[in-house]
Structures are given as C-alpha cells and as structure tokens.
N, C-alpha and C positions, 0 to 999 in steps of 0.2 A: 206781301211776300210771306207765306207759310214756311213757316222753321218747324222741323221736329226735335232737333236737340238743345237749341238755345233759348233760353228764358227772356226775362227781363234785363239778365247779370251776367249773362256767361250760359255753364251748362250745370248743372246741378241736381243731385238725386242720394237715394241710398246707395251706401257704400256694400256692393254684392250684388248689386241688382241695376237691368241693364239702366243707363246707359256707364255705370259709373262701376265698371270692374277693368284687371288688369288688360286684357287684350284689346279691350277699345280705347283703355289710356297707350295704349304701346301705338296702335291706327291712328289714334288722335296727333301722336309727338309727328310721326312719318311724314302724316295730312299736311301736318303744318311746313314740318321741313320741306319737304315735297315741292307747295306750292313755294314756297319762300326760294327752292332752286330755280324751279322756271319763272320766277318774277326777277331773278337775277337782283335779288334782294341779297346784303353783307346775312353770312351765313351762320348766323349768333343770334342765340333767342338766350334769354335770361328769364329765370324758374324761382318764384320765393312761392312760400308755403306759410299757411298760419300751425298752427300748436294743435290740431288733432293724429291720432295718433296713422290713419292712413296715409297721411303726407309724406312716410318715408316711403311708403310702396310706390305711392302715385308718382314723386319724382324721378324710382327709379326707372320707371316704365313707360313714362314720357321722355326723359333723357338718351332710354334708350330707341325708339322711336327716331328722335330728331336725328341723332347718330348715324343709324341704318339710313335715312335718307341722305346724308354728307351734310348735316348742322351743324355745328359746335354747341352743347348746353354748358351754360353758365350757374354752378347751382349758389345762390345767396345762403338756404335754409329760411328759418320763422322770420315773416319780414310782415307791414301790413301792406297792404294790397296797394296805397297811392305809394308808398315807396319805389316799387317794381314799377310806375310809369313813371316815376322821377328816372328810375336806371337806370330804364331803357332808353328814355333820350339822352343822359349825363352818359354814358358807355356805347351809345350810337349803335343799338342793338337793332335788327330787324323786326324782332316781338319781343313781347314782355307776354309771361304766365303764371299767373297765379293759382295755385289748388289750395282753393276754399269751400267753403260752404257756408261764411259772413256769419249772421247770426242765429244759423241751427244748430243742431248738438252735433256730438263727435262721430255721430252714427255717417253721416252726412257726408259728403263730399262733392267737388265741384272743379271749372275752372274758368277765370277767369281772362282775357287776352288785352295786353295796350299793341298796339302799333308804335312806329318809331319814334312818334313825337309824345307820344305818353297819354294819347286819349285810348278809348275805348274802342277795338278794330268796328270797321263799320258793317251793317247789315249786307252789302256782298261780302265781304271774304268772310263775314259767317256763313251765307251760302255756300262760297267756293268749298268751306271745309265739311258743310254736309255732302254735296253733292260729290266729293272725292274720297269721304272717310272709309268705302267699302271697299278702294279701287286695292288693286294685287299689289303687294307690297316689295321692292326690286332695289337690293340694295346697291348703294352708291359706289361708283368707281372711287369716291374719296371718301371716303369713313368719315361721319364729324369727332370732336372729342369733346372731353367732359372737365371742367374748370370750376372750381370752387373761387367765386369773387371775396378778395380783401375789402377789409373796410368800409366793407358798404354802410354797416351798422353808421358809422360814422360820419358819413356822405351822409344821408338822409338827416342825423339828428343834425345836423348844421343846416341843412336845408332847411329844416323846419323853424331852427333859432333866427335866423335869417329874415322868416316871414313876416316877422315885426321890428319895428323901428327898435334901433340900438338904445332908444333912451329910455325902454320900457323896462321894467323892474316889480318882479313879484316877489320882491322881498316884502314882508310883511305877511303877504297871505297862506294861512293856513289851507289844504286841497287833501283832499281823500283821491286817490287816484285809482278807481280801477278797471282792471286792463281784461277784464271778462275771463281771466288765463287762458290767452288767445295771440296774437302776434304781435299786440304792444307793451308787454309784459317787460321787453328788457331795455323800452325805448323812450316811452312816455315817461315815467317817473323819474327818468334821469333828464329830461330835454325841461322837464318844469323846475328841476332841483338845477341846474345850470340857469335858470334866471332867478333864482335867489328866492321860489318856494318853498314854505317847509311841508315835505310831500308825508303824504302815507300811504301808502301804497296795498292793495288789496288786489285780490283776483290775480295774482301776480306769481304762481307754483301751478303752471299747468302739468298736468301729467301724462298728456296726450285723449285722456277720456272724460277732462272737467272744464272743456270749453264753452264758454254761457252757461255753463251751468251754475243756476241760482244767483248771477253775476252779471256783469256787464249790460248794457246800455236794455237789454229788453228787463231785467230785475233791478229796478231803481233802487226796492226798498229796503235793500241790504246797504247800499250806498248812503241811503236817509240815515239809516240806524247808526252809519258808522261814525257819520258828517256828526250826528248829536253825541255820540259820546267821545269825541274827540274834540270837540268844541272847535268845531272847522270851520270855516268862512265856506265855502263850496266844495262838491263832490261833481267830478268827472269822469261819467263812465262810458269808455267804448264797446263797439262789439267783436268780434271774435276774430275778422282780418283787419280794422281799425280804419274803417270807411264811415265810420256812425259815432257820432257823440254827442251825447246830455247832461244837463248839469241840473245839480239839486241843490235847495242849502237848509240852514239851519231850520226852518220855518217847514220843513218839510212838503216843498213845495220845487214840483220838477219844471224843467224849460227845456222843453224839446227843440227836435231842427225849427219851426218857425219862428217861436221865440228868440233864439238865437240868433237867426240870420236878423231879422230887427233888432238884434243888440249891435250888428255890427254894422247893420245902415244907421243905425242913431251915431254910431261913430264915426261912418265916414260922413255922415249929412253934419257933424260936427265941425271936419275937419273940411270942409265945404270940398270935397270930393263930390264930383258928378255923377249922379246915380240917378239914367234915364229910368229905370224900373225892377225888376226884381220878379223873378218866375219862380213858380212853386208848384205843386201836380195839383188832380181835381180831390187827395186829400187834404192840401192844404184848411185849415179850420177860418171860418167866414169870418171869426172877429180878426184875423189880422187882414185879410182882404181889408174891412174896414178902418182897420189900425193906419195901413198904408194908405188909405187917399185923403186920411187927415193931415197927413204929410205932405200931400202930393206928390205920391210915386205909383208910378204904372204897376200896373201886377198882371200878371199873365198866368194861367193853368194849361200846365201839361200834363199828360198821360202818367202815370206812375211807371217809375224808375229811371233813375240818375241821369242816364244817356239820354231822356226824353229831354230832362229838364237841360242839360249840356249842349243840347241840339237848340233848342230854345233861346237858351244864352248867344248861342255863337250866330244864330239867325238874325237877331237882333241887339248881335253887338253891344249886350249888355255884359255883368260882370259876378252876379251875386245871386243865387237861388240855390233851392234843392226841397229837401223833403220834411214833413213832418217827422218822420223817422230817426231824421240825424243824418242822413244823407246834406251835407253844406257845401257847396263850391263856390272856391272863391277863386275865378280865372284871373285876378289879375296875380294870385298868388301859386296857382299850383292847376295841372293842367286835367287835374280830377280832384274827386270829391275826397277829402281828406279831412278825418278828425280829431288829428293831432294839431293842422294848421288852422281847422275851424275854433278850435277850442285856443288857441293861441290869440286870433283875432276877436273873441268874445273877452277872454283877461284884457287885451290893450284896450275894448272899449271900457271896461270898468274901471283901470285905471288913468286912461285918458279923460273921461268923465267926470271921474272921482264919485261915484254912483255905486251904490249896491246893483246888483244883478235886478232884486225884484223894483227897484225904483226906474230902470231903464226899461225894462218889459212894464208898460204902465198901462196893459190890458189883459183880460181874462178867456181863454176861452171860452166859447157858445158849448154845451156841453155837450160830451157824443157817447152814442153806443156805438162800439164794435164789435160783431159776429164773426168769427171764423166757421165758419160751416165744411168741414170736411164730404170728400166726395169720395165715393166707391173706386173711383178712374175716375180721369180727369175725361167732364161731360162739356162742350161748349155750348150743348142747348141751353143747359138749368137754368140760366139767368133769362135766355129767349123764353119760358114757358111760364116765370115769376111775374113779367114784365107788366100786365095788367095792375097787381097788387102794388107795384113800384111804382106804378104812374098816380095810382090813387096817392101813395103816401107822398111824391111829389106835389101833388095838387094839393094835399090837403097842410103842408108846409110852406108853399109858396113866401118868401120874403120873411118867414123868420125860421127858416132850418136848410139844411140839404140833403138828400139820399145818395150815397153811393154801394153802387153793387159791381162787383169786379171778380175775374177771378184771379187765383195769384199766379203771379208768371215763373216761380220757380217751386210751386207744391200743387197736390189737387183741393184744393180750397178755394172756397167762394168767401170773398169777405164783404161782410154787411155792414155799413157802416151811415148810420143817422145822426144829423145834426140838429138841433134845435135849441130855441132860447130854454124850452123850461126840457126836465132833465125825466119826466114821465114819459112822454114824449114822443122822445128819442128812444126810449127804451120799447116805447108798445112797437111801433113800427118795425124799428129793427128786431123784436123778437117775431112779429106778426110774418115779415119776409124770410128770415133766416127756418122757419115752423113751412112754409110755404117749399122753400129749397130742398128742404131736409127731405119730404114729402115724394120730390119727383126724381130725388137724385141718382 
C-alpha cells in the first residue's frame, strides 16, 4: 500500500512547507471528523501536543476542522504522545491526536493518530484519510465543540505509578532526569520523586523553540556530564513527545532501547514470568541477538518503526520488543510504546535484582557505523542503484557483522548503518556506501 503523507509514525515535515501548514491541518481535523461521522464512531477525538512552539497553531486548526465536520475536540495541551492512547481508551474517545514531531527540532512538526483502544490507527484508515483529505469541505448540521480535559495530567501520572508492583521503592537512588524540554517536562520528574527518587531534573524549561535541542534521549552527553557532577546513580533521558528513553550512569556508559528491554527480560526471566520471545527491528545490534539465545529466548526482526514491531508482538502473542532507539513496549503494561513506563520497568529490574544497571546488561555491543546521508528529495532508487556495492560489503561481513541501508520513513535521508566485530571495519564500508549514495543522489 503506497502512502503519500504518512511515514513510519504518523505525518511529519517542516513547519510551512506542504504537507505541514495551517489549511491541510484544518482538511486534516475535517478528514478525520468526517470519517469518524460516517463510521458512526462516538463523535470525540482528544488532541495533546508536545512543547514546540506550532502546537498552539496546529491545535487550533485541527480543533477547528473536527468542529466543522460535527466532532467535539477535547484539548489536554503538552502531554507525551503514549499518554493520549492511555486517554483515548480511559475517556472512550473515537481517536487520539498527537502534534508532534518526537525527536526533531522545533522547526518540525507532525501528527500522530491512536484509535479507541490506544494503539496506533491502522494502514486503512490512513488510507481512508489520504484518499478523502482533498474531498470539499461541508459543514455539519451539528457543529462539534471544544473542551479543555481535567486532570488528565493526573490520570496518566498514576497510570504510570501503577505500572510496577506497590512494593518497589526508589528511595535511595539518585536520577538525573531529562525531559529533552519536550512534553515530559512537567510529568516525569514528579512520577520518579512520587516513588521516593531523589530527582534532578534537566531539560525541563522549554520555551517552545528548545525541544531536543542539545538534550534528551538523541544528546546523552549532556546527561553523562550531569550524571558525574551530581554523583547520580543513573540518568534518564527522553525524547521530545516521550515515546523514547535511555539511561546512562556514572561510568559514562549509555543503554539504549536494546539494552534495556534485556534489563527488563532478566527481570521477568527472574521473576519466572513467561517470555516466549522478544522482537526488535533489522537495527536491533547482533550482540543481543546472541545475548538472547544464551538465554533461550526467541528473537524475531522487524522492519523499523514501533508499529512494525507492535504488529509483530500481537501476531505472536508475545509481550516485550521495540527498538534500538528507545522506542520499548511493554504490552502487558501499556498499549504503546512508552518511556516513562519502560523506564519504570528497567528501575524495578534493578531494584528487584539488586544489580547495577551495567552488571544486568552483561554484554557489549558489536560496534557500528551509522551514515545519515541526506537527499536532495526524497529518491526511492538511491539504495536500488548502491545495491551491488552493498551486496559486496555483505559478503565480505558474512557471520561477523551486518549491513543495513534504509531510508528514513519520516525525512529524506538514507541511513547507512554497518555492523561488525572490529570497529575499522564498520567504518570503511559504511563510509565506502554512504561516498557511493551521496554520488547518485
């Protein structure tokens, strides 16, 4: 199925530049209403936003959209993005929307959709909404209105307290906390100081134009630096709508989503919870592939991006994947990828264990090069015309590395990305491909 507006995540672009200006947010809200009338779907879509500064515009121009078709919008304001599919099902909403753009800068803007149970809508009714976003806009015999939700803030932080056993307690630990000043800015630091952390919180004064910027889960090394001069036991940093989190500590030494989701299989393999296997995309890194079958646990590679691996989970009725990235889902807790609750579930392994962080991750990555190669426009030959050169560097890796080349589902970039034991390697390949890309792009 070819999609022209939707990515990996949603919809996503510059802010001013099509697809992502006010007149196709106002067609977009309509679209949605629209269908949501003729599916005689309850006529309530609920709208959270993360902390850049067009999310005041976007929601008004989506609110007013859904309106014009006879919706009712429900506005929360800065929320993170698995919040809005907790809403949706907890307020028995017809959709959940989020205007983001995760973890790019403020320029950036997006949107992201749950359906009523709080997963991710599926590949038709993101069709349905391309195929109807152009139709003549006719407004409704019943006007929808506009609703500011209570308490939600409050709803979610108790959701997330919730996600671990009552008898866990992070008193004791010290935690750098930061929130990328992005939309867990006013949520996280208070949901880890409610279990008896003593927090510190950073990244945490957005101003609308300092989202990721220099901060959150893509800039560890500000989190490193803070972790050491605060004499912190670990640093938790999310991304920009609070879908992604990684953790660093003293030692200056980071644990991304893979990492982590094996801190939190060593703790349910602990707690003799059943764990048929555990899915992760084709960038999942080969040493935990082998980390896991010394365990004996299946492992399975999906496509990149969270909905592949959620598809994967629910196909096989497992419980626990996601992404190198920080992308963690934990279905038996939360009906998306949250990292507020993945980072909750990494603290109960550590303190169920009684283990440091790095004594539970008790492998290394294989080490990798990654290329971002930008493109002029988004080309879906470049990678069909590199493919000769990619097959060599396959071959000439076989069994101790792996090549991926992809392009990204929400920018025009091609990312190169080579794995191998030794770390020269990695490097000649992926620069030999990315020199190759750059060439025909």
């Amino acid at each position: 199925m070819v999609k022209k507006l939707f990515g990996t995540d949603g919809i996503r672009g510059i802010v001013g530049e099509s697809p992502i200006t006010p007149d196709f947010c106002l067609n977009l809200g309509y679209t949605l209403g629209n269908i949501i009338v003729k599916k005689k779907l309850s006529p309530n879509v609920i709208i959270g936003k993360d902390t850049r500064v067009s999310g005041y515009l976007f929601e008004s121009c989506l609110s007013a959209g859904l309106i014009y078709a006879g919706v009712n919008s429900h506005i929360v304001g800065p929320i993170p993005t698995p919040a809005i599919a907790y809403l949706t099902n907890k307020y028995k909403m017809s959709c959940g929307v989020v205007i983001s753009a995760s973890h790019n800068p403020y320029t950036d803007n997006g949107f992201k959709f749950f359906c009523a149970d709080g997963h991710k809508i599926s590949d038709d009714f993101e069709k349905q909404i391309e195929d109807e976003i152009n139709n003549e806009m006719i407004i409704s015999p019943q006007l929808g209105k506009l609703f500011r939700v209570s308490d939600s803030y409050n709803q979610y932080i108790n959701f997330c307290i919730n996600s671990i056993s009552k008898d866990i307690s992070l008193k004791g630990l010290k935690l750098v906390i930061d929130c990328a000043n992005g939309a867990t800015y006013h949520l996280a630091p208070e949901i880890f100081r409610q279990l008896g952390a003593d927090v510190i919180p950073i990244g945490c004064k957005p101003d609308g134009f300092n989202i990721n910027l220099n901060c959150g889960s893509n800039h560890p090394q500000f989190l490193i630096k803070k972790v050491i001069e605060e004499n912190a036991d670990l640093g938790i940093a999310f991304d920009g709508d609070g879908d992604r989190v990684i953790f660093v500590d003293s030692k200056q030494k980071i644990y991304n989503g893979d990492k982590l989701i094996y801190a939190i299989l060593k703790d349910k393999l602990n707690e003799k919870t059943k764990i048929d296997g555990i899915v992760g995309t084709v960038m999942t890194n080969i040493a935990m592939e082998n980390a896991l079958k010394k365990l004996n646990v299946n492992f399975f590679r999906a496509p990149v991006g969270d909905r592949f691996v959620f598809e994967e989970l629910t196909n096989r009725n497992w419980t626990l994947g996601g992404e190198s990235s920080g992308h963690i889902l934990c279905l038996d807790k939360h009906s998306t990828g949250d990292g507020i609750i993945a980072s909750l579930q990494v603290l109960s392994a550590i303190v169920n264990l009684n283990k440091s962080l790095s004594d539970i991750v008790d492998w290394d990555d294989y080490p990798q090069t990654i290329i971002n190669v930008k493109l002029n426009k988004l080309n879906h030959n470049v990678i069909d015309n590199a493919k000769d050169l990619i097959n060599i560097a396959k071959q000439n890796l076989e069994g101790n590395g792996r090549v991926i080349v992809r392009l990204s589902g929400t920018e025009p970039v091609v990312r190169v990305t080579v794995e191998s034991i030794e770390p020269e390697i990695s490097r000649l390949w992926a620069n030999r491909i990315a020199d190759r890309i750059r060439g025909i792009s």
